[in-house]
N, CA, C and O atoms as a GROMACS GRO file, in nm:
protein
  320
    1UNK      N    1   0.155  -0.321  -2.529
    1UNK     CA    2   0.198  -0.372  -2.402
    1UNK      C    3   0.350  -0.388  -2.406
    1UNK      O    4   0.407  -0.410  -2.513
    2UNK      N    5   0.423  -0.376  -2.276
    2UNK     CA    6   0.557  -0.369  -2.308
    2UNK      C    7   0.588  -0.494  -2.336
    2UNK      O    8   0.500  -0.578  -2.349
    3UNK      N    9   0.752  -0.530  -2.353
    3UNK     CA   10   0.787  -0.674  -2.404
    3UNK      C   11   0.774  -0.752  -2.243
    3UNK      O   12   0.737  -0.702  -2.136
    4UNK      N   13   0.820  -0.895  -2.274
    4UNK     CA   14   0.831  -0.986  -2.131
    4UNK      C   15   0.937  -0.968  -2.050
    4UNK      O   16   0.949  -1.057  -1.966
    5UNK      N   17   1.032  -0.866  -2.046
    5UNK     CA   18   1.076  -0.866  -1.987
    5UNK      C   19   1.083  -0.779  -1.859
    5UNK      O   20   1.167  -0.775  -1.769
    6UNK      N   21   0.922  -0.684  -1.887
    6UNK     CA   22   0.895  -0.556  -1.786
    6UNK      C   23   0.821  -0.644  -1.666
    6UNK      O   24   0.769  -0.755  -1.677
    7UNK      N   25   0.829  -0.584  -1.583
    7UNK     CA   26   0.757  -0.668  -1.484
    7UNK      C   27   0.622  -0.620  -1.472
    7UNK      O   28   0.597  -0.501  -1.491
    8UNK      N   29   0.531  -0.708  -1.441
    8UNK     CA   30   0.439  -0.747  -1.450
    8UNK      C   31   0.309  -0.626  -1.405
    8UNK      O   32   0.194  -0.602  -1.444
    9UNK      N   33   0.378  -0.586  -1.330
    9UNK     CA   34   0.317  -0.460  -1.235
    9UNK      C   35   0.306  -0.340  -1.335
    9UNK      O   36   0.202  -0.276  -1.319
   10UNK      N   37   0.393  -0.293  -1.441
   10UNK     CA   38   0.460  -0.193  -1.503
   10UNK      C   39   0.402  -0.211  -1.596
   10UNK      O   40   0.358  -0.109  -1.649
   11UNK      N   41   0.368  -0.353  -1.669
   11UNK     CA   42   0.283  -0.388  -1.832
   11UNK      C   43   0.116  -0.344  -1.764
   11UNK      O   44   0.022  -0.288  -1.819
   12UNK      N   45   0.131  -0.391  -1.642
   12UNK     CA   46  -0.035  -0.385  -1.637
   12UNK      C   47  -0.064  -0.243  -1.653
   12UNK      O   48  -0.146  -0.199  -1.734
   13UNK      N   49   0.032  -0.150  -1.545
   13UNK     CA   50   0.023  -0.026  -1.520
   13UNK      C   51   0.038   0.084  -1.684
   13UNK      O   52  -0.008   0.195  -1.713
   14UNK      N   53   0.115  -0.005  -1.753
   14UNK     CA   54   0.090   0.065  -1.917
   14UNK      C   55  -0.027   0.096  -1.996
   14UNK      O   56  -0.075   0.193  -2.055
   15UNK      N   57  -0.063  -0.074  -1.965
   15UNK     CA   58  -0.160  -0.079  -2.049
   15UNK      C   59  -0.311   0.010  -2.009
   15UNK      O   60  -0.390   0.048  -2.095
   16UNK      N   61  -0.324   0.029  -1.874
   16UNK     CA   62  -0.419   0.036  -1.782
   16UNK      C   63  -0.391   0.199  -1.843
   16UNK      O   64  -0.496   0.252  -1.880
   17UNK      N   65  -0.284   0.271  -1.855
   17UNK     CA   66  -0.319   0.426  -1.860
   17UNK      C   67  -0.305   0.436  -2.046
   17UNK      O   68  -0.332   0.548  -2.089
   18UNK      N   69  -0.272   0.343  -2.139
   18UNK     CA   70  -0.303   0.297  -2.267
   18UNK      C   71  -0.405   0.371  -2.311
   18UNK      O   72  -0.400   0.463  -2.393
   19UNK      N   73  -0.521   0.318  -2.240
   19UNK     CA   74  -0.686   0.295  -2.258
   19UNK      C   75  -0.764   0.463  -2.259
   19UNK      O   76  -0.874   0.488  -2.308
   20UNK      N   77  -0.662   0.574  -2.186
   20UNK     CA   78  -0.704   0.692  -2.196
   20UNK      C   79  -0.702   0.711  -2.353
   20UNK      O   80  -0.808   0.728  -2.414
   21UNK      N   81  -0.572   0.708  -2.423
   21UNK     CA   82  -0.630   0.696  -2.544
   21UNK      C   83  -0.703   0.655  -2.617
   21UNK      O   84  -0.705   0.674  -2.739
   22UNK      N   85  -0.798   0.570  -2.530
   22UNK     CA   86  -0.902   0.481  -2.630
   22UNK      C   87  -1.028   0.565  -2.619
   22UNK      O   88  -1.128   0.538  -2.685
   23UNK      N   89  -1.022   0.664  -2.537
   23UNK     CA   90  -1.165   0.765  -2.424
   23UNK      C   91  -1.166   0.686  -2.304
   23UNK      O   92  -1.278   0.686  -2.253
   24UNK      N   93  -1.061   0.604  -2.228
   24UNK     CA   94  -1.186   0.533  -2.109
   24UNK      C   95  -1.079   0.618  -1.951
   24UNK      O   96  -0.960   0.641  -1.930
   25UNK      N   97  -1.171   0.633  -1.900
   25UNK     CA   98  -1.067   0.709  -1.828
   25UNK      C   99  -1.010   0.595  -1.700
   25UNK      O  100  -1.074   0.515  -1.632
   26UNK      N  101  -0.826   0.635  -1.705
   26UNK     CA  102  -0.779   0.495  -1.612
   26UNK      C  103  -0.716   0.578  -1.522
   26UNK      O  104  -0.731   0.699  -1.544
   27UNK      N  105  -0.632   0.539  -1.401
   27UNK     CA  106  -0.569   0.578  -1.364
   27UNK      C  107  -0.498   0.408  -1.284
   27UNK      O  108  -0.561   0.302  -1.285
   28UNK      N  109  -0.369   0.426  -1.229
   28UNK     CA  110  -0.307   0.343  -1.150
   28UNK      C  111  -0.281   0.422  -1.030
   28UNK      O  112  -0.250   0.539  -1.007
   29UNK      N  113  -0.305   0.306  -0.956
   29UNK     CA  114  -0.259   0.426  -0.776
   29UNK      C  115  -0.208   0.237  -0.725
   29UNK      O  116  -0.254   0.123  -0.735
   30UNK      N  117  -0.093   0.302  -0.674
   30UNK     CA  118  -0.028   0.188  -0.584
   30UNK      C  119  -0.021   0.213  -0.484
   30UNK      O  120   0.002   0.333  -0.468
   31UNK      N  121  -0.034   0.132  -0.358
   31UNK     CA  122  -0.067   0.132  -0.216
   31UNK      C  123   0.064   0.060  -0.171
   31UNK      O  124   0.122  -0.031  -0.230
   32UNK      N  125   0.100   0.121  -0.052
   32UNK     CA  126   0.230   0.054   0.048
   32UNK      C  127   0.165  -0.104   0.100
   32UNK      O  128   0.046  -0.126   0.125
   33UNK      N  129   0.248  -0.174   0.107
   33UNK     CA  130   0.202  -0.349   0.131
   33UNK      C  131   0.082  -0.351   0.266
   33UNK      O  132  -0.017  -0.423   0.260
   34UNK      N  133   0.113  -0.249   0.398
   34UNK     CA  134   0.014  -0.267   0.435
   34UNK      C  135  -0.094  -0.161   0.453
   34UNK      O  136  -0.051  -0.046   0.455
   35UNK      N  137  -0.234  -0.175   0.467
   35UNK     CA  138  -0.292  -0.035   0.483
   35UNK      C  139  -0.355  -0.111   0.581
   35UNK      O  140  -0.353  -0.234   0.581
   36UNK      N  141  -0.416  -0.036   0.674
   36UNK     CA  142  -0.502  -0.044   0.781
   36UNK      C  143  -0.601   0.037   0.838
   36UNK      O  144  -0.626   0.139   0.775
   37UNK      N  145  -0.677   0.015   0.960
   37UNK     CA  146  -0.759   0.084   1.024
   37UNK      C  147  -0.889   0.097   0.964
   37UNK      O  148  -0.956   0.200   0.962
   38UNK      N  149  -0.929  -0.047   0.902
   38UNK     CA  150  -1.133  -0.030   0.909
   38UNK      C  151  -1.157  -0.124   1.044
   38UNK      O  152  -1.078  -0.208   1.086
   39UNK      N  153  -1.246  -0.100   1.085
   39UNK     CA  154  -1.319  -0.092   1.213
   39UNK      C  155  -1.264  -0.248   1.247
   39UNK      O  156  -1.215  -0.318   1.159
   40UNK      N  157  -1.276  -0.280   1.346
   40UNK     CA  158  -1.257  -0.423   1.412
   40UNK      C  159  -1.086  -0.477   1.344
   40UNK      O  160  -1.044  -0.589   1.370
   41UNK      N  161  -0.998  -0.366   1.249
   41UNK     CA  162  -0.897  -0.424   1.203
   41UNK      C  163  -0.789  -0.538   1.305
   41UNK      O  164  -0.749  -0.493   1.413
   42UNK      N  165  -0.748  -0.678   1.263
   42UNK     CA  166  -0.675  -0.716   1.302
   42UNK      C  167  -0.546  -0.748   1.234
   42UNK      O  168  -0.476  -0.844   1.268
   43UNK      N  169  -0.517  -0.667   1.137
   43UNK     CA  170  -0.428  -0.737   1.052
   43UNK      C  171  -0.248  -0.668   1.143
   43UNK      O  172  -0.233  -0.639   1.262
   44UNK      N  173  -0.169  -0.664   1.058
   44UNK     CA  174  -0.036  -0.652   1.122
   44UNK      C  175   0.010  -0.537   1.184
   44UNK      O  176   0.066  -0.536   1.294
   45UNK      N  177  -0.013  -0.432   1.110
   45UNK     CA  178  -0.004  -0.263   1.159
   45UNK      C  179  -0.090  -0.271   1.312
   45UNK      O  180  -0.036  -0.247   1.420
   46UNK      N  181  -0.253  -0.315   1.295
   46UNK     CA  182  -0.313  -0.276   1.414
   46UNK      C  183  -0.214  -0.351   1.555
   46UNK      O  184  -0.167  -0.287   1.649
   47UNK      N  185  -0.199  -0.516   1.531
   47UNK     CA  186  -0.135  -0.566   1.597
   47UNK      C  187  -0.040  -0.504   1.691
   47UNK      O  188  -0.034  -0.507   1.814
   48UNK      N  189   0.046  -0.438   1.585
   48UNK     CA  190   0.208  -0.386   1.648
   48UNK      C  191   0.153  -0.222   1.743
   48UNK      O  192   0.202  -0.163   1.839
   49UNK      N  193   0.036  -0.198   1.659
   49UNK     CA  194   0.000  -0.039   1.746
   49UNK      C  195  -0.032  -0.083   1.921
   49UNK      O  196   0.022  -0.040   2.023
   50UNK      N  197  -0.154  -0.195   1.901
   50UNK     CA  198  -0.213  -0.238   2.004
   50UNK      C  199  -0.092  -0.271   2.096
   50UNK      O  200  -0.111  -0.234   2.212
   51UNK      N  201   0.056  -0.347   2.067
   51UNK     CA  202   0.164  -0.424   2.162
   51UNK      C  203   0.195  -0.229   2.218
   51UNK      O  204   0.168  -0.170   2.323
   52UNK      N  205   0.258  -0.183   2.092
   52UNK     CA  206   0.285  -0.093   2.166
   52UNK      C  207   0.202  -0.011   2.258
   52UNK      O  208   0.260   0.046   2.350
   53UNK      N  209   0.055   0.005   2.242
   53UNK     CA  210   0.012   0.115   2.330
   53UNK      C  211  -0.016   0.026   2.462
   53UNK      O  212  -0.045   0.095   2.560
   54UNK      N  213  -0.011  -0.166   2.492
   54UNK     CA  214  -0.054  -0.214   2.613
   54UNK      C  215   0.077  -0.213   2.717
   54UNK      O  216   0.071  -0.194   2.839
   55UNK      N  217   0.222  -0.244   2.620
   55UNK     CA  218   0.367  -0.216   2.683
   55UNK      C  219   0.423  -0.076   2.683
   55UNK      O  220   0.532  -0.048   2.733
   56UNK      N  221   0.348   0.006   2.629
   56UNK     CA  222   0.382   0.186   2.641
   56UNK      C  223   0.488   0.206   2.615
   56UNK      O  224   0.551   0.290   2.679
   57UNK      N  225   0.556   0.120   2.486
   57UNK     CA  226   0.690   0.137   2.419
   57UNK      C  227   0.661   0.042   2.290
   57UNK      O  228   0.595  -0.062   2.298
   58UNK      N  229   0.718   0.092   2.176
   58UNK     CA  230   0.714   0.053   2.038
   58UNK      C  231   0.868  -0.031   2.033
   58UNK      O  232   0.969   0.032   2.068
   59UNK      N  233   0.878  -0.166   1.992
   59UNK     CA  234   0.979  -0.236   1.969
   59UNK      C  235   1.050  -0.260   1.803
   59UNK      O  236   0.971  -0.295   1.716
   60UNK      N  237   1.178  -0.242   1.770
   60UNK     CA  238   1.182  -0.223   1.667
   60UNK      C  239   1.314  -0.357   1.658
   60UNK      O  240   1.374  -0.396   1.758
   61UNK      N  241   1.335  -0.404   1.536
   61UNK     CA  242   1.473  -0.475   1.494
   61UNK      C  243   1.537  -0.429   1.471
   61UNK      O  244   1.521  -0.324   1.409
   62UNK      N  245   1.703  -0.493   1.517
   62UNK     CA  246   1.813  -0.451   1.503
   62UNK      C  247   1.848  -0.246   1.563
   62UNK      O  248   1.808  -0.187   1.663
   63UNK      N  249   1.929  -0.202   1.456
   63UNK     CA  250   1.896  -0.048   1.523
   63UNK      C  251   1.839   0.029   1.508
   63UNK      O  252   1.865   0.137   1.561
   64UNK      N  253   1.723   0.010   1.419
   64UNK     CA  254   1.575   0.106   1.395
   64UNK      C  255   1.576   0.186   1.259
   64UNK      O  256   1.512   0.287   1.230
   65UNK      N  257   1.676   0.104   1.172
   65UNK     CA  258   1.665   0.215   1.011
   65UNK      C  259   1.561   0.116   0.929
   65UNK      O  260   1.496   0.146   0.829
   66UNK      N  261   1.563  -0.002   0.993
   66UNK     CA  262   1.444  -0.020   0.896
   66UNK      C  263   1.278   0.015   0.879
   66UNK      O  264   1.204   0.048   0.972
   67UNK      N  265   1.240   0.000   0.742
   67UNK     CA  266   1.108   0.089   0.749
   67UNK      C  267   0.977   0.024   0.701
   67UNK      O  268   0.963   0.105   0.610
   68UNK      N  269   0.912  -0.025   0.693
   68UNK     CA  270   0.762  -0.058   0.662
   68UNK      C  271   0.646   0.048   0.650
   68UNK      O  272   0.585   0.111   0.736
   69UNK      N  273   0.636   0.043   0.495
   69UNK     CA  274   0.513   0.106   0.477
   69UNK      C  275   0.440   0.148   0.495
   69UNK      O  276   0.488   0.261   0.482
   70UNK      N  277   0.353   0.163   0.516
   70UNK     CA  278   0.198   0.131   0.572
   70UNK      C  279   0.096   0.278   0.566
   70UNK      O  280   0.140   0.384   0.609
   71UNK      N  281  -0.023   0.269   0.517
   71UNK     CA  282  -0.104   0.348   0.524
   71UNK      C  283  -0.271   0.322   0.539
   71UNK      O  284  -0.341   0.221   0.531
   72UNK      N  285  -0.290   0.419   0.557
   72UNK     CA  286  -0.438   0.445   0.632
   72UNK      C  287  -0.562   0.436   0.502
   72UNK      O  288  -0.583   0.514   0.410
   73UNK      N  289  -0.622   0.325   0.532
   73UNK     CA  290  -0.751   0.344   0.472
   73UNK      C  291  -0.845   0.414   0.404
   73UNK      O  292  -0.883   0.399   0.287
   74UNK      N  293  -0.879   0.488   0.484
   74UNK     CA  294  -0.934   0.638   0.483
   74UNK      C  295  -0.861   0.753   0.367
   74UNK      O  296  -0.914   0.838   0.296
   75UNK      N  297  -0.759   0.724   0.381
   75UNK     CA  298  -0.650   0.798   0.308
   75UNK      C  299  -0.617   0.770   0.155
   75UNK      O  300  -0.590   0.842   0.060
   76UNK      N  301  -0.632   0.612   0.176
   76UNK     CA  302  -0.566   0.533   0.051
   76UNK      C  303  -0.763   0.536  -0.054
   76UNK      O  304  -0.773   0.523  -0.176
   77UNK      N  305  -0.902   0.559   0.059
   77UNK     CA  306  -0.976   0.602  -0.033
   77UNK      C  307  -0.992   0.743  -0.086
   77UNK      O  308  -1.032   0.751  -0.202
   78UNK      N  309  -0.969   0.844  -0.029
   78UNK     CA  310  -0.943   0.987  -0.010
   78UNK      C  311  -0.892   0.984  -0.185
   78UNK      O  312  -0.972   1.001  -0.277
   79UNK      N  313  -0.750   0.959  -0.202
   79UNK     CA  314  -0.717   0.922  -0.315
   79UNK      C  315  -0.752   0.866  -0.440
   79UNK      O  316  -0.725   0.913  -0.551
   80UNK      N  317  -0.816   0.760  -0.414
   80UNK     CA  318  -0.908   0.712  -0.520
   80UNK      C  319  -1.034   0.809  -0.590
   80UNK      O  320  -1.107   0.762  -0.678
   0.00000   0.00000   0.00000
């Protein structure tokens, strides 16, 4: 495992692909902070889709270079 000073995400993610050498088969897959779209979703992505498609314009902060993540469900199992 790496020393304490790797972050936390990176020791797990070591150790986790480690274990192929042991025979066990691992993999790490990291997901963008939000994913969305299973059925009845209310979380933040659906939110902002729903404002925009009832005001028929998407609102953004400041002058629009900032970016948020986000991916699809379906997609993020596709992968797995």
């Amino acid at each position: 495992m790496p020393g304490a000073d790797v972050h936390p995400r990176i020791a797990y993610a070591a150790y986790t692909l480690g274990l192929a050498g042991r025979g066990t088969r691992s993999m790490v897959a990291r997901f963008a902070p939000t994913v969305y779209g299973s059925r009845g979703d209310h979380g933040f992505v659906a939110v902002l889709a729903r404002i925009a498609r009832d005001k028929g314009i998407s609102g953004y902060i400041g002058d629009g270079r900032n970016r948020w993540p986000a991916g699809n469900r379906l997609d993020a199992g596709k992968l797995v």
